[in-house]
PDB file of N, CA, C and O in Angstrom:
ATOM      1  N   UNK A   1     130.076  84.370 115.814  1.00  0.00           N
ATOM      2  CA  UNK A   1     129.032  83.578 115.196  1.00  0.00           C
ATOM      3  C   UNK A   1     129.144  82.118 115.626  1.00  0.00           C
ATOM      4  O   UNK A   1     128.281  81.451 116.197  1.00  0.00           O
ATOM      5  N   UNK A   2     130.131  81.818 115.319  1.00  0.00           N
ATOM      6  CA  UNK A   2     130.795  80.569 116.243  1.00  0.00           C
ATOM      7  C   UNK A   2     129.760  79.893 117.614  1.00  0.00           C
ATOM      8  O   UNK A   2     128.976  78.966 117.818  1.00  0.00           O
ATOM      9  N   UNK A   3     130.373  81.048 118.317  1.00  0.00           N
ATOM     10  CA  UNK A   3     129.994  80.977 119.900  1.00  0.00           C
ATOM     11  C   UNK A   3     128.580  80.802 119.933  1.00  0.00           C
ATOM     12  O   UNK A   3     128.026  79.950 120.627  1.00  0.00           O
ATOM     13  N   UNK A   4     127.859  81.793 119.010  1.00  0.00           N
ATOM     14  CA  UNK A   4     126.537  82.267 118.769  1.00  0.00           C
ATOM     15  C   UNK A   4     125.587  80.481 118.533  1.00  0.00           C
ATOM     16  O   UNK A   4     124.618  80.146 119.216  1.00  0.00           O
ATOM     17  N   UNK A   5     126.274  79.552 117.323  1.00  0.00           N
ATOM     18  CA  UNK A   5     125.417  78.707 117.149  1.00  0.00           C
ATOM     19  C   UNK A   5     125.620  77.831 118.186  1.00  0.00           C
ATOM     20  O   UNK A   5     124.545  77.409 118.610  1.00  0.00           O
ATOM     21  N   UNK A   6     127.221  77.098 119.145  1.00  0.00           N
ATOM     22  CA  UNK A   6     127.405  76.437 119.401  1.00  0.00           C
ATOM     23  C   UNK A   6     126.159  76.586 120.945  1.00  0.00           C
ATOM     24  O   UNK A   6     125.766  75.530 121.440  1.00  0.00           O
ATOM     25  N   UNK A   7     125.708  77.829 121.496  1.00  0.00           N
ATOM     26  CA  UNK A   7     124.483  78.010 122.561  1.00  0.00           C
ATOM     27  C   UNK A   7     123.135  77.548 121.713  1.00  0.00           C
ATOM     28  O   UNK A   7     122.291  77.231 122.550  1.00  0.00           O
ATOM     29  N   UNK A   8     122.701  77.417 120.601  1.00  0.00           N
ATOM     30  CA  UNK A   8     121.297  77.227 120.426  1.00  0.00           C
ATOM     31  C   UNK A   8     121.359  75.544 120.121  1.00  0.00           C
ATOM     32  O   UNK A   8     122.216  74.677 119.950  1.00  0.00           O
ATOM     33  N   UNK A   9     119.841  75.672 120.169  1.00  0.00           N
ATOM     34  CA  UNK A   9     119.532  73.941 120.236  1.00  0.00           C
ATOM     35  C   UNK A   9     119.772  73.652 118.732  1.00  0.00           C
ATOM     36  O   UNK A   9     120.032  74.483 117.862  1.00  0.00           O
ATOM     37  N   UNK A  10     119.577  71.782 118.543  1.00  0.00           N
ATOM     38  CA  UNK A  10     119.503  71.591 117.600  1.00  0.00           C
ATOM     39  C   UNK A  10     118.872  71.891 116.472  1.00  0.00           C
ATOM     40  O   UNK A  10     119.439  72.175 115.417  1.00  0.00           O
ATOM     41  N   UNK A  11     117.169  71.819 116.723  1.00  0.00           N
ATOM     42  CA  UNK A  11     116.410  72.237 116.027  1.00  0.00           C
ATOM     43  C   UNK A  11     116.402  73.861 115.165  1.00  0.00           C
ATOM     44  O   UNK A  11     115.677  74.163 114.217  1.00  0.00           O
ATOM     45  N   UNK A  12     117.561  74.828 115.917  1.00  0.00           N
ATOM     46  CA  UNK A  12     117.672  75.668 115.705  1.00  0.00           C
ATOM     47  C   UNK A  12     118.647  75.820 113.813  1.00  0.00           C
ATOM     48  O   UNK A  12     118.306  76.317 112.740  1.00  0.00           O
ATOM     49  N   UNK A  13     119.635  75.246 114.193  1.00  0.00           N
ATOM     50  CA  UNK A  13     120.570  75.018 113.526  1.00  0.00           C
ATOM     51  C   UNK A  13     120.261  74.315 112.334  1.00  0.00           C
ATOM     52  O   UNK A  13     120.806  74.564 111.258  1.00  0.00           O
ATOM     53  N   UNK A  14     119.482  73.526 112.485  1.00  0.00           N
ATOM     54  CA  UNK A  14     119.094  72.411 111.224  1.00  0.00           C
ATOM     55  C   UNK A  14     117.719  73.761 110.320  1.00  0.00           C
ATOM     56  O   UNK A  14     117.514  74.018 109.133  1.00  0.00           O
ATOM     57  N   UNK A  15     117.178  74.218 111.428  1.00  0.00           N
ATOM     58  CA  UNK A  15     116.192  75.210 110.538  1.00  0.00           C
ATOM     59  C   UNK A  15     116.710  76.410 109.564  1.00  0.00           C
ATOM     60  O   UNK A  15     116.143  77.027 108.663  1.00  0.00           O
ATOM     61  N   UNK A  16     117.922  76.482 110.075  1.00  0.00           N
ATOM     62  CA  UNK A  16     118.831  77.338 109.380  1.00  0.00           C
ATOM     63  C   UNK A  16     119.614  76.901 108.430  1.00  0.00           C
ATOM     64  O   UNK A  16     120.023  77.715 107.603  1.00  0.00           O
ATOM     65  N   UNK A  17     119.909  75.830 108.361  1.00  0.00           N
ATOM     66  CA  UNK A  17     120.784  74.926 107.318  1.00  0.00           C
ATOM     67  C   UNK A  17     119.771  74.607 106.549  1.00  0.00           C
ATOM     68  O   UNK A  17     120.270  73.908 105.668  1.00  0.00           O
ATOM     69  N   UNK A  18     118.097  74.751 106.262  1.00  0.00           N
ATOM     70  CA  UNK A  18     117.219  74.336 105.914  1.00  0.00           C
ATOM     71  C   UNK A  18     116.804  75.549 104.691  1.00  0.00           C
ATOM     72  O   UNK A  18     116.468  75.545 103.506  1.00  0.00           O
ATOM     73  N   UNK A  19     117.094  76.719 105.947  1.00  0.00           N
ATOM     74  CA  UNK A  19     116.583  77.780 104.909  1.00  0.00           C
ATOM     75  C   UNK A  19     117.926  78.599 104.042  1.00  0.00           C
ATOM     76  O   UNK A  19     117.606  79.306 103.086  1.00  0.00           O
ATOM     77  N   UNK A  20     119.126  78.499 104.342  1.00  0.00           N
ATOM     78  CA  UNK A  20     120.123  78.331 103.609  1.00  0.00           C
ATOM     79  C   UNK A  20     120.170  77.387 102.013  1.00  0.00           C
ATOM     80  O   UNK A  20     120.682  77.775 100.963  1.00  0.00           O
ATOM     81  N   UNK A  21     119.585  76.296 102.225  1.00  0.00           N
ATOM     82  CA  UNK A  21     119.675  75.390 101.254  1.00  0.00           C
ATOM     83  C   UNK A  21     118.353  75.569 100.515  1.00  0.00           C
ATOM     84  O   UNK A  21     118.442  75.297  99.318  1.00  0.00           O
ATOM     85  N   UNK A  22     117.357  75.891 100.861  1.00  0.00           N
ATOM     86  CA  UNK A  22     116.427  76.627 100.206  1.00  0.00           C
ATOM     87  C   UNK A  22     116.634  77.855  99.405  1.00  0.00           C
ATOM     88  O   UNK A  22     116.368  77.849  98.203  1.00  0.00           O
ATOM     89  N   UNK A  23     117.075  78.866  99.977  1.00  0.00           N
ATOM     90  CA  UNK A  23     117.314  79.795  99.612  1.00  0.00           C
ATOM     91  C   UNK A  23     118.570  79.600  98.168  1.00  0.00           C
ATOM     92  O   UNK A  23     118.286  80.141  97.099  1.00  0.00           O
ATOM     93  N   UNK A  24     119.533  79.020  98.264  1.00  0.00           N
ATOM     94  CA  UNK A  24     120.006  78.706  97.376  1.00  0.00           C
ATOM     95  C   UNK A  24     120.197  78.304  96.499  1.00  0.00           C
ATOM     96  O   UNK A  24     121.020  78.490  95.603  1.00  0.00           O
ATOM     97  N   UNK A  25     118.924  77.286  96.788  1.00  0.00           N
ATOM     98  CA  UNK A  25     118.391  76.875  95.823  1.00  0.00           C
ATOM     99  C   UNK A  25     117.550  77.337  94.746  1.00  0.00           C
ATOM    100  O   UNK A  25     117.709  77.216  93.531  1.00  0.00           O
ATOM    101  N   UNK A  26     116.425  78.008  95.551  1.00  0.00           N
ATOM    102  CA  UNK A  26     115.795  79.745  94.457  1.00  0.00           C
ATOM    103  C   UNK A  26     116.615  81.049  94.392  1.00  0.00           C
ATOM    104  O   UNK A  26     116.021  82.119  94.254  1.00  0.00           O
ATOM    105  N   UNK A  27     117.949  80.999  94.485  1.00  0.00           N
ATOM    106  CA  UNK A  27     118.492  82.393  94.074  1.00  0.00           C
ATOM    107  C   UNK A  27     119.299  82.249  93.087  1.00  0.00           C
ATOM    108  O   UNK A  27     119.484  83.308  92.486  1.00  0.00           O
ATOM    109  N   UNK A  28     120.022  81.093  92.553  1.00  0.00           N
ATOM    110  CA  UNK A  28     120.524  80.966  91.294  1.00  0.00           C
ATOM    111  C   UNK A  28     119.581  81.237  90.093  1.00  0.00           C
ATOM    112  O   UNK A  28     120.010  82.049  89.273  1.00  0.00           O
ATOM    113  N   UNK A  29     118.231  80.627  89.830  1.00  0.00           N
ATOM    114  CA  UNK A  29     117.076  80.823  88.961  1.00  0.00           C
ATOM    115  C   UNK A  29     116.852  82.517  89.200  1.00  0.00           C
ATOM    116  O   UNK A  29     117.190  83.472  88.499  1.00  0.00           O
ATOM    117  N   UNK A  30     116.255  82.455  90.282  1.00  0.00           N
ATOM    118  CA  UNK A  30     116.392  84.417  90.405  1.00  0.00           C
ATOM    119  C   UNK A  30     117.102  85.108  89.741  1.00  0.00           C
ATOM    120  O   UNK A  30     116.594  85.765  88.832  1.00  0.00           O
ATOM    121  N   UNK A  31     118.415  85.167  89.979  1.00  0.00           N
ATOM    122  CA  UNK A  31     119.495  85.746  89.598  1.00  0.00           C
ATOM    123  C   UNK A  31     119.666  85.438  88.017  1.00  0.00           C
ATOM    124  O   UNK A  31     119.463  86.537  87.501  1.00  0.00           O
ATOM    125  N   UNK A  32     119.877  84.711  87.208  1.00  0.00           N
ATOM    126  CA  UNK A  32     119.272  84.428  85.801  1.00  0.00           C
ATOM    127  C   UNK A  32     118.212  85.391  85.166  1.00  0.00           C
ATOM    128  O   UNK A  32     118.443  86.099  84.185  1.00  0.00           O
ATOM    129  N   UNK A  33     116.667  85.317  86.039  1.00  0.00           N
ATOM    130  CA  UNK A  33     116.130  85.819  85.442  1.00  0.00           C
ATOM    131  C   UNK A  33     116.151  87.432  85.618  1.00  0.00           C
ATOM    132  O   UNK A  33     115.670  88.094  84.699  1.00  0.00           O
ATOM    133  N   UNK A  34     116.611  88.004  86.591  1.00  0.00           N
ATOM    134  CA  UNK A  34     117.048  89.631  87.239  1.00  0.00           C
ATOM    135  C   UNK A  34     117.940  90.099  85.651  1.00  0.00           C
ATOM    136  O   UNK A  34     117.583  91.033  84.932  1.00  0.00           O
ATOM    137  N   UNK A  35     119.045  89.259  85.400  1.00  0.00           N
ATOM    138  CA  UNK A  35     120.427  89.376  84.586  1.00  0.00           C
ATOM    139  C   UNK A  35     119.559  89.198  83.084  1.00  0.00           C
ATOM    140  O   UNK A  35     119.740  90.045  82.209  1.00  0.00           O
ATOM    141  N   UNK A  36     118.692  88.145  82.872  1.00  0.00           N
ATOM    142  CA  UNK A  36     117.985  88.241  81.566  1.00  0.00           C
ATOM    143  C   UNK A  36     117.134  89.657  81.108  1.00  0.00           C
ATOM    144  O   UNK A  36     117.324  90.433  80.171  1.00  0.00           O
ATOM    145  N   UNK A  37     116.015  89.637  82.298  1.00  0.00           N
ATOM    146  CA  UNK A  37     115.011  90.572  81.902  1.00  0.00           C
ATOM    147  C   UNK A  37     115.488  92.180  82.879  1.00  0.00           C
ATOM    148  O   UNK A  37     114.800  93.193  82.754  1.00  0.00           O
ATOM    149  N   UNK A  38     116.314  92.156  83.487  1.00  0.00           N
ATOM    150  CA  UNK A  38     116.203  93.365  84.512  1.00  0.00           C
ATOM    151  C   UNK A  38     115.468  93.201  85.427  1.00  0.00           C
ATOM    152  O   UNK A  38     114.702  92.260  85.638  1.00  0.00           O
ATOM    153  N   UNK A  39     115.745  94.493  86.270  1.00  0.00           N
ATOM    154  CA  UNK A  39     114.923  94.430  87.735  1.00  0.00           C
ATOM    155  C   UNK A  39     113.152  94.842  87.237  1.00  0.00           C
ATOM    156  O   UNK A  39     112.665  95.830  86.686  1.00  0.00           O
ATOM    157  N   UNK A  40     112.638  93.710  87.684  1.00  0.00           N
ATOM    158  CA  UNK A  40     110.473  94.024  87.579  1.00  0.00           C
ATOM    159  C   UNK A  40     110.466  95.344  88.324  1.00  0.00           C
ATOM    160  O   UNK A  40     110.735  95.682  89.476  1.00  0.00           O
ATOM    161  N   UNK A  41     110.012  96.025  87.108  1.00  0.00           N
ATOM    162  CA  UNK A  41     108.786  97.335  87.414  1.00  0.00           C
ATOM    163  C   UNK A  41     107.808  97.305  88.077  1.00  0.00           C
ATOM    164  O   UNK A  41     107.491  98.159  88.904  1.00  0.00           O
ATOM    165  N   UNK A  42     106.886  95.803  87.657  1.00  0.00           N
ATOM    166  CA  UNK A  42     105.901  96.149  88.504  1.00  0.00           C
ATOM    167  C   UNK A  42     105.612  95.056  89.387  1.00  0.00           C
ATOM    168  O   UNK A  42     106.250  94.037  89.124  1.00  0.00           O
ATOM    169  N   UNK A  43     104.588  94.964  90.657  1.00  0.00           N
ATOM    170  CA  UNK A  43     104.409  94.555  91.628  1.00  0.00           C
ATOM    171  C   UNK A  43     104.090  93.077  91.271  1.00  0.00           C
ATOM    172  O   UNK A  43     104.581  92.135  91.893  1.00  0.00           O
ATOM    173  N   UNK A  44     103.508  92.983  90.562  1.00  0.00           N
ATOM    174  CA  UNK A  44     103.397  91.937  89.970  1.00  0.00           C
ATOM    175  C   UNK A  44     104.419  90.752  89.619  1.00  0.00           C
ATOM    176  O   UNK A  44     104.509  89.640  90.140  1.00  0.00           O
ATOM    177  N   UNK A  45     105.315  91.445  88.358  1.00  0.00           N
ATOM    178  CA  UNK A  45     106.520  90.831  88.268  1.00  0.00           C
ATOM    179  C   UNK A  45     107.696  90.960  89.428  1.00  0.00           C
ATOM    180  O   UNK A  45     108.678  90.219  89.444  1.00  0.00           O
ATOM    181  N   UNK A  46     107.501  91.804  90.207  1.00  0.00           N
ATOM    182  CA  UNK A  46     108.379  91.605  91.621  1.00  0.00           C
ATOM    183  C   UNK A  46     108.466  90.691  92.661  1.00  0.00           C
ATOM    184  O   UNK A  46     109.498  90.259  93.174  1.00  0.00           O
ATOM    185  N   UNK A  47     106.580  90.254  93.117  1.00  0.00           N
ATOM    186  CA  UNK A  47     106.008  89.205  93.373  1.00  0.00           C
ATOM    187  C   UNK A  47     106.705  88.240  92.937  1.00  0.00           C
ATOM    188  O   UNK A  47     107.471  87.628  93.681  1.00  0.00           O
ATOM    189  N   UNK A  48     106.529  87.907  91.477  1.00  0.00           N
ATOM    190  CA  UNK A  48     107.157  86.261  90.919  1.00  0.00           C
ATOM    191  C   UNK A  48     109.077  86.350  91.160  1.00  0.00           C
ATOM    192  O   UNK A  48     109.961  85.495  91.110  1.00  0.00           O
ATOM    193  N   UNK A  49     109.072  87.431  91.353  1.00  0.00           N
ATOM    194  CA  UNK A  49     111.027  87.417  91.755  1.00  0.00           C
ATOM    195  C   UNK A  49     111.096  86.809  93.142  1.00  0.00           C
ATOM    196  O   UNK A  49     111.724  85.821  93.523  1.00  0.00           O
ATOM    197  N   UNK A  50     110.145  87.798  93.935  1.00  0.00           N
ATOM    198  CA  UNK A  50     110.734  87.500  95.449  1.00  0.00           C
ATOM    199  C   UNK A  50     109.766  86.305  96.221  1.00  0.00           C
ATOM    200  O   UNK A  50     110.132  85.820  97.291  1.00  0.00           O
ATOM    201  N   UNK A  51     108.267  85.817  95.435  1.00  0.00           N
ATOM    202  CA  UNK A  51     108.025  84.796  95.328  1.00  0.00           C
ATOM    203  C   UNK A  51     108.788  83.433  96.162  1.00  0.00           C
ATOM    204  O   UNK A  51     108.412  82.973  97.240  1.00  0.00           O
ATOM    205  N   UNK A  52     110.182  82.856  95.170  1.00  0.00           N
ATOM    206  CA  UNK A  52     110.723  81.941  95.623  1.00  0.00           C
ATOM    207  C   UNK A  52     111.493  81.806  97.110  1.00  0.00           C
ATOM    208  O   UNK A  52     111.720  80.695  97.589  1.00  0.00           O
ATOM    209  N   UNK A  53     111.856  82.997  97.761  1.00  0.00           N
ATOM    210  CA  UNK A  53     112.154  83.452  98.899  1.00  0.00           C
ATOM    211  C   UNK A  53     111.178  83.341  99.658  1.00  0.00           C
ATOM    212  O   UNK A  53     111.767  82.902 100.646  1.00  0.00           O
ATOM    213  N   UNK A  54     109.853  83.420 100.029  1.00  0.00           N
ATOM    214  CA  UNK A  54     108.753  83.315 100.467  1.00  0.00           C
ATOM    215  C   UNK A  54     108.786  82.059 101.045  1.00  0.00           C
ATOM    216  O   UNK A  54     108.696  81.740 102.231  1.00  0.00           O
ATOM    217  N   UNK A  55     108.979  81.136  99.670  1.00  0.00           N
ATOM    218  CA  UNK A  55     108.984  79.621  99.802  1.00  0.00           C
ATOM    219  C   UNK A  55     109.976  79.083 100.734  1.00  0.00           C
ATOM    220  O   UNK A  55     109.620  78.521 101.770  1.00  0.00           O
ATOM    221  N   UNK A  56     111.144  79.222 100.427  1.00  0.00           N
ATOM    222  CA  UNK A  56     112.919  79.253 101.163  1.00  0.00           C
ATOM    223  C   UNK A  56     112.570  80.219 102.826  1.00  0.00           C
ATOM    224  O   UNK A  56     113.461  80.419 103.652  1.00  0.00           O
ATOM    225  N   UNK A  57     111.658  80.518 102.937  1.00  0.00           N
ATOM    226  CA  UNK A  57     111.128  81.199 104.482  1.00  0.00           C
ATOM    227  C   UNK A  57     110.250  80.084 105.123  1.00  0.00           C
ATOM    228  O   UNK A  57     110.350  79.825 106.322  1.00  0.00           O
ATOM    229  N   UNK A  58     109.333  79.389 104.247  1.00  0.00           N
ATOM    230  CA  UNK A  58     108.222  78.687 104.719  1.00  0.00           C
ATOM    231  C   UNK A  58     109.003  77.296 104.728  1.00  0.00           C
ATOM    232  O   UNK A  58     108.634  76.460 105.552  1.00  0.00           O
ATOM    233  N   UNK A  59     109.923  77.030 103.979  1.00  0.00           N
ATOM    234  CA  UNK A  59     110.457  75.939 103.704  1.00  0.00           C
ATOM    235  C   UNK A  59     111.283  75.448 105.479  1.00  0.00           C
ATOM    236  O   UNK A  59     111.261  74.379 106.089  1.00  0.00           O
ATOM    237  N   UNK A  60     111.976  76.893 105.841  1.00  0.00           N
ATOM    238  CA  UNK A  60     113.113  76.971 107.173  1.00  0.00           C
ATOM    239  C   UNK A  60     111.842  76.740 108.478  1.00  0.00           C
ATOM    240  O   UNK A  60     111.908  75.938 109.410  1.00  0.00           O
ATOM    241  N   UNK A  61     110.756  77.689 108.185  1.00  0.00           N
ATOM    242  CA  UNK A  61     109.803  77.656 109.596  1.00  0.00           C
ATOM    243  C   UNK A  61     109.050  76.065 109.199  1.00  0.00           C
ATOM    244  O   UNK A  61     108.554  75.692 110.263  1.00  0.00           O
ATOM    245  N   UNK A  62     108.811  75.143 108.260  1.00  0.00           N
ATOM    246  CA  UNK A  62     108.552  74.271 108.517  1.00  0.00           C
ATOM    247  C   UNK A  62     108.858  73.052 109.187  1.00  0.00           C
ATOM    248  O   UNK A  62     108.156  72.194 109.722  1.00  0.00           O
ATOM    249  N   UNK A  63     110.670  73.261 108.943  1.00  0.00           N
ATOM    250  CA  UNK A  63     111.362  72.284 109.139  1.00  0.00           C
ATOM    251  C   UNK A  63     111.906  72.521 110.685  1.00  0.00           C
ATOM    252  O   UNK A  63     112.588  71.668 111.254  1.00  0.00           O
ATOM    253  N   UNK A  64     111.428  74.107 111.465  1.00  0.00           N
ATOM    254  CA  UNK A  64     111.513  74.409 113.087  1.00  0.00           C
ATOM    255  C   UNK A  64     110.818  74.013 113.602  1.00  0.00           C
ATOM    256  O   UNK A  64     110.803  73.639 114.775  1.00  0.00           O
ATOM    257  N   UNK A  65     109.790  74.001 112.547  1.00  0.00           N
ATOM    258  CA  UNK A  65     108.202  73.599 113.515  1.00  0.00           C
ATOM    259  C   UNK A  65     108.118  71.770 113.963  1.00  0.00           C
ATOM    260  O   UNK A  65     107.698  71.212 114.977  1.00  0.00           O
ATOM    261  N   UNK A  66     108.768  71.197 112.598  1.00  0.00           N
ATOM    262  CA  UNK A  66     109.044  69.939 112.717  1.00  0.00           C
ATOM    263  C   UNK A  66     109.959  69.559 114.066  1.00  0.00           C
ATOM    264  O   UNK A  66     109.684  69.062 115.158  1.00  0.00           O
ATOM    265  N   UNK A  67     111.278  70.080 113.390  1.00  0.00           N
ATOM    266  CA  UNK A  67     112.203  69.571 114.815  1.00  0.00           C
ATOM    267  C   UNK A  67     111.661  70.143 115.962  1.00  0.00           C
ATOM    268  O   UNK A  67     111.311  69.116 116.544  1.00  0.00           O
ATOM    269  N   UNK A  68     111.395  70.915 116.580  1.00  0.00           N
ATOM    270  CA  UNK A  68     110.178  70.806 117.897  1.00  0.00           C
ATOM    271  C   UNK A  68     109.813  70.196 118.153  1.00  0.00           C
ATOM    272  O   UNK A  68     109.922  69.721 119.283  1.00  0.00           O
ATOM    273  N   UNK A  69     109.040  69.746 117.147  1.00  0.00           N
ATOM    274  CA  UNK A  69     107.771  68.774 117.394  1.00  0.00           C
ATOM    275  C   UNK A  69     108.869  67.440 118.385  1.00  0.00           C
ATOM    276  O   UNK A  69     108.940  67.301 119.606  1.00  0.00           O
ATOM    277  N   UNK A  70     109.446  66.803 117.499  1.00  0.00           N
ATOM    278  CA  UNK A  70     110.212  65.661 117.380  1.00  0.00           C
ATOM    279  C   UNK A  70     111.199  65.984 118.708  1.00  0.00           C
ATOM    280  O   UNK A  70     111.520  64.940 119.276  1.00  0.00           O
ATOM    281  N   UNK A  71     111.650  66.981 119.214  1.00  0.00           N
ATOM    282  CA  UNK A  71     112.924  67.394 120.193  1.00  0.00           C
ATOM    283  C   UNK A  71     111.914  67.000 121.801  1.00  0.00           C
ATOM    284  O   UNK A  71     112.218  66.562 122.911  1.00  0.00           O
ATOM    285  N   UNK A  72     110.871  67.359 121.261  1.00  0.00           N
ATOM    286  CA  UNK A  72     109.661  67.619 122.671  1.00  0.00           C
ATOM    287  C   UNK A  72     108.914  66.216 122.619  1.00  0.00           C
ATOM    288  O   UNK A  72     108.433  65.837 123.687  1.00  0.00           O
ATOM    289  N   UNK A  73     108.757  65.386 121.485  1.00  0.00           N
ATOM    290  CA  UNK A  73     108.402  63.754 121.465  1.00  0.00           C
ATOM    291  C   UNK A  73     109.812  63.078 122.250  1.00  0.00           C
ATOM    292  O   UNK A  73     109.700  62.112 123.004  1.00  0.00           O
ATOM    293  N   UNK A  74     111.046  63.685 121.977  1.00  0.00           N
ATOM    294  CA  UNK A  74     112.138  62.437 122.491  1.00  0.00           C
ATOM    295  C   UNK A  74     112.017  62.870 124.570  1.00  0.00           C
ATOM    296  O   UNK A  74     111.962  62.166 125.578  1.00  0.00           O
ATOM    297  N   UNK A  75     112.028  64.644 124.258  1.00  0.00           N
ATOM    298  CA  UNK A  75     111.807  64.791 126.084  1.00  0.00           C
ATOM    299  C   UNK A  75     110.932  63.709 126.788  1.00  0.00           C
ATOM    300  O   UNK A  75     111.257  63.186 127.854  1.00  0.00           O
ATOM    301  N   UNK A  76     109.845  63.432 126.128  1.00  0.00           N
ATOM    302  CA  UNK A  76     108.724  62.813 127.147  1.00  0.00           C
ATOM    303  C   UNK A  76     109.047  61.539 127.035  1.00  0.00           C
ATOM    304  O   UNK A  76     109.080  60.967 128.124  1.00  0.00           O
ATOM    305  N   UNK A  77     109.325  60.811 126.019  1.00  0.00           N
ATOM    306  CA  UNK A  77     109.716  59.543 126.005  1.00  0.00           C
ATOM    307  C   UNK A  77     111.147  59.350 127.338  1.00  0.00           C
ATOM    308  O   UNK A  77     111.199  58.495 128.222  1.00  0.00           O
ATOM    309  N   UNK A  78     111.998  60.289 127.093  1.00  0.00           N
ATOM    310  CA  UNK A  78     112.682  60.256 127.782  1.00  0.00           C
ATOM    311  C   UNK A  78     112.724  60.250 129.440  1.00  0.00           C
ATOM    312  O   UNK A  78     113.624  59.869 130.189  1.00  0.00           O
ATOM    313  N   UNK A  79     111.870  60.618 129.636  1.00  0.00           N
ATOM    314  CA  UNK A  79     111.108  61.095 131.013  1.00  0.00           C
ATOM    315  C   UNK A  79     110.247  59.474 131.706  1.00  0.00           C
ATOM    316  O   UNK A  79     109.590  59.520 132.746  1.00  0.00           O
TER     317      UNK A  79
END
């Protein structure tokens, strides 16, 4: 795993440390409410469980889409 991150770019790494810290951030509340009410029956209440994960997904591809952006602004400047 090591080897694995030290080959990808930056932008890679930070999108992952992005959705890590997201994610961790909605799985403590999750986990509360799983342990309060049990696992949702229905699609509905499953939705509002896995919901915050959705977010902690959109949260990681936003912050790839960003560093791109910004990795490919410093290339041309650089150039």
């Amino acid at each position: 795993m090591k080897e694995w991150l030290k080959k990808q770019p930056d932008w890679v790494i930070r999108a992952l440390k992005t959705a890590a810290q997201a994610f961790g951030g909605v799985l403590v509340p999750e986990i509360v409410v799983i342990l309060k009410g049990g696992w949702p029956e229905s699609w509905s209440a499953l939705w509002a469980v896995l919901s915050p994960v959705v977010s902690a997904a959109l949260a990681a591809a936003i912050c790839a889409a960003w560093n791109i952006i910004l990795e490919r602004l410093k290339e041309g400047k650089a150039q």
